[in-house]
C-alpha positions as CSV (number, residue, x, y, z in Angstrom):
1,X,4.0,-5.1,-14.4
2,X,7.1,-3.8,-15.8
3,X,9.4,-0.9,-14.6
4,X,12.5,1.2,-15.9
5,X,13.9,2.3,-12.2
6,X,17.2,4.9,-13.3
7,X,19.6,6.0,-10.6
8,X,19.5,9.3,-10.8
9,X,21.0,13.1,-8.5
10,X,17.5,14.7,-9.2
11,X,14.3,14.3,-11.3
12,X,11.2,16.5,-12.3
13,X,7.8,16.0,-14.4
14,X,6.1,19.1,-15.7
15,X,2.4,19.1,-17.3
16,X,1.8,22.2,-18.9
17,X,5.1,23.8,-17.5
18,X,3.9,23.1,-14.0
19,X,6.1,21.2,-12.0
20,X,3.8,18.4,-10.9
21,X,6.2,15.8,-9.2
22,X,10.0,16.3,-7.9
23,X,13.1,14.6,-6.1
24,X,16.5,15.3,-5.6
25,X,18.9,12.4,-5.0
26,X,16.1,8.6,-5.4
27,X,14.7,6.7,-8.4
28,X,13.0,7.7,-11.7
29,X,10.8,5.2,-11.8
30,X,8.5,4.6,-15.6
31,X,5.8,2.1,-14.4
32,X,3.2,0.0,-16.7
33,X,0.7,-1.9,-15.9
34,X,-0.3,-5.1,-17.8
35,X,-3.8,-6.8,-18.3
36,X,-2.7,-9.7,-15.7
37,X,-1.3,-7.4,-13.0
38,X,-2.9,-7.7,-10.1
39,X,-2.6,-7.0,-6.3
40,X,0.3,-9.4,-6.0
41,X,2.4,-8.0,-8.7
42,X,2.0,-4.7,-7.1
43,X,3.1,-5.7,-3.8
44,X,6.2,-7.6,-5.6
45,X,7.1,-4.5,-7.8
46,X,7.3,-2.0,-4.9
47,X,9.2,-4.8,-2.6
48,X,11.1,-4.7,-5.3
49,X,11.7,-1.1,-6.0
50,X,12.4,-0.7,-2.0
51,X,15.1,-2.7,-1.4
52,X,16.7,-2.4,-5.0
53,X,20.2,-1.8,-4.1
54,X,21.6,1.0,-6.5
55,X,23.0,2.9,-4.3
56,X,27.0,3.5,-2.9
57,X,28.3,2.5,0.1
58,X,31.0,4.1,1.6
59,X,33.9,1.8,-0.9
60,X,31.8,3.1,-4.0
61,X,29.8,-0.3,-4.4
62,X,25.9,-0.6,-4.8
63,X,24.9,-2.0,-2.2
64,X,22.3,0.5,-0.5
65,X,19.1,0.8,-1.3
66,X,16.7,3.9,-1.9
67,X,15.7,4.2,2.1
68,X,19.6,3.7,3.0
69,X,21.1,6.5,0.7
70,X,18.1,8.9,1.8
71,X,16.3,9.1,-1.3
72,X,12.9,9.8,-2.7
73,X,11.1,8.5,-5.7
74,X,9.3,9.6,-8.5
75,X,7.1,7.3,-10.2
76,X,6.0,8.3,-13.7
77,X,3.1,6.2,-15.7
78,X,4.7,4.7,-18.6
79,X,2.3,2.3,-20.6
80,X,4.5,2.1,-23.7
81,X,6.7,0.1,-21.8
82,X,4.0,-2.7,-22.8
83,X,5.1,-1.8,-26.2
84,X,5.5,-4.3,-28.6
85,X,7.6,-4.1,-31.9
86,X,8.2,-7.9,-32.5
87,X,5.6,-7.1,-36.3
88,X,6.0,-4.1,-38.0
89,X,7.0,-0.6,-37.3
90,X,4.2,0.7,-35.2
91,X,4.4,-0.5,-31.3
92,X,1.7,-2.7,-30.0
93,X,0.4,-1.9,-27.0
94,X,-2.0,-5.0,-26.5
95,X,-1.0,-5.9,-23.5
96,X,-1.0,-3.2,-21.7
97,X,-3.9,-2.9,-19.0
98,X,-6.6,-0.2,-19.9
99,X,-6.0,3.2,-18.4
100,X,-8.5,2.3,-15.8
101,X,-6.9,-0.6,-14.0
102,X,-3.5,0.8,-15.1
103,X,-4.5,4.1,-13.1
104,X,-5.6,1.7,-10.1
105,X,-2.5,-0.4,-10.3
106,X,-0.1,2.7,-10.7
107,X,-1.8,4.2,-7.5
108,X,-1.6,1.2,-5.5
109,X,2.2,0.7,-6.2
110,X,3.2,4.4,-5.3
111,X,0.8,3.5,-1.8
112,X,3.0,0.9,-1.4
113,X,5.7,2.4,-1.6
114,X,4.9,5.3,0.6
115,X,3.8,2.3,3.5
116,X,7.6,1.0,3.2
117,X,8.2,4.8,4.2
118,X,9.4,6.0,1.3
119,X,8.6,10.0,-0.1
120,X,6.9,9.6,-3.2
121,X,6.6,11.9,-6.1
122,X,4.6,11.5,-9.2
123,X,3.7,12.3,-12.8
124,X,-0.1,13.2,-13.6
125,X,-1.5,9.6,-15.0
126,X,-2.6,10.0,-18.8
127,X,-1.2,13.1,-18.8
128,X,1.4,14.6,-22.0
129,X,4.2,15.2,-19.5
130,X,8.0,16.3,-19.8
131,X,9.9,14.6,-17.6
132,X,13.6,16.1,-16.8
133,X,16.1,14.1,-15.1
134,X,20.1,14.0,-14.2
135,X,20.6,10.0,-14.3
136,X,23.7,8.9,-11.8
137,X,26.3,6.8,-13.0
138,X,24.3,6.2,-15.5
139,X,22.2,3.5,-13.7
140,X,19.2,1.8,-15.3
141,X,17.3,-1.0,-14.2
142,X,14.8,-3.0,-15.9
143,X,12.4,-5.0,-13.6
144,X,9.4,-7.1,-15.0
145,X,6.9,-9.1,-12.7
146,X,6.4,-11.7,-15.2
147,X,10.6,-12.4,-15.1
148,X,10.7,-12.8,-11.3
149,X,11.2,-16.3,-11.3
C-alpha cells in the first residue's frame, strides 16, 4: 500500500463540480492499493497515517500529529501511485490491485481511520475527480507498506 500524505490548511475533491469530500486544517491523503495488500497493511497504513507527526508544536517543530493539531483527513484513491516508469514512456500499473480489492482496501483504511477517531473525508473511488488543495509548509510525505522495515 502506498500513500502521498501532504500537510495541508484546507483540501477539496469535486466530481462533476460537486464538492464530494472536504477539510480545513488535516492531511491530503492519495492512497493505492497493491495486489499483496491485505488486512495487515491496512491496519499499518492508517497507524501510520494517525500518529504521523507533521504538525507544529508550540516552538514551530513537527511533532504533533493529525488528532493533536485538530485536524481532519481527506483520503483520495490514487492507483497511479503503483505506477511504474522503470521501461518506456507509458506508466505500468501492474501492480496495482484491481479496482475491486483496491475499493475494499481504500474503504477499510478510511474505517480505520475513523475508529482511531479521526473525521474522514473522501474522493468518489474510480471516479475523474479534481482535487483542490492549499499544501502547508509545503509538507509531503511518502509512506509505502512494503518499506516499513
Amino acid at each position: 500500500m502506498r500513500a502521498v500524505a501532504q500537510r495541508v490548511s484546507a483540501a477539496r475533491v469535486d466530481v462533476d463540480g460537486e464538492a464530494v469530500g472536504q477539510i480545513g486544517r488535516g492531511l491530503l491523503v492519495y492512497l493505492g492499493a497493491g495486489q499483496e495488500d491485505s488486512a495487515q497493511q491496512v491496519e499499518w497504513m492508517a497507524n501510520k497515517l494517525a500518529t504521523l507527526r507533521v504538525f507544529r508544536d508550540d516552538e514551530g517543530r513537527m511533532s504533533r500529529d493529525v488528532t493533536e493539531a485538530g485536524g481532519d483527513v481527506l483520503v483520495v484513491s490514487q492507483f497511479t501511485l503503483y505506477g511504474d516508469v522503470r521501461k518506456g514512456r507509458r506508466p505500468s500499473f501492474d501492480r496495482a490491485a484491481d479496482p475491486g480489492p483496491a475499493e475494499r482496501l481504500y474503504e477499510d483504511v478510511c474505517e480505520a481511520l475513523r475508529k482511531r477517531g479521526l473525521r474522514v473525508e473522501t474522493g468518489r473511488f474510480r471516479a475523474m475527480m479534481d482535487v483542490v488543495s492549499t499544501v502547508d509548509g509545503p509538507v509531503t510525505i511518502l509512506i509505502d507498506s512494503e518499506k516499513r522495515f
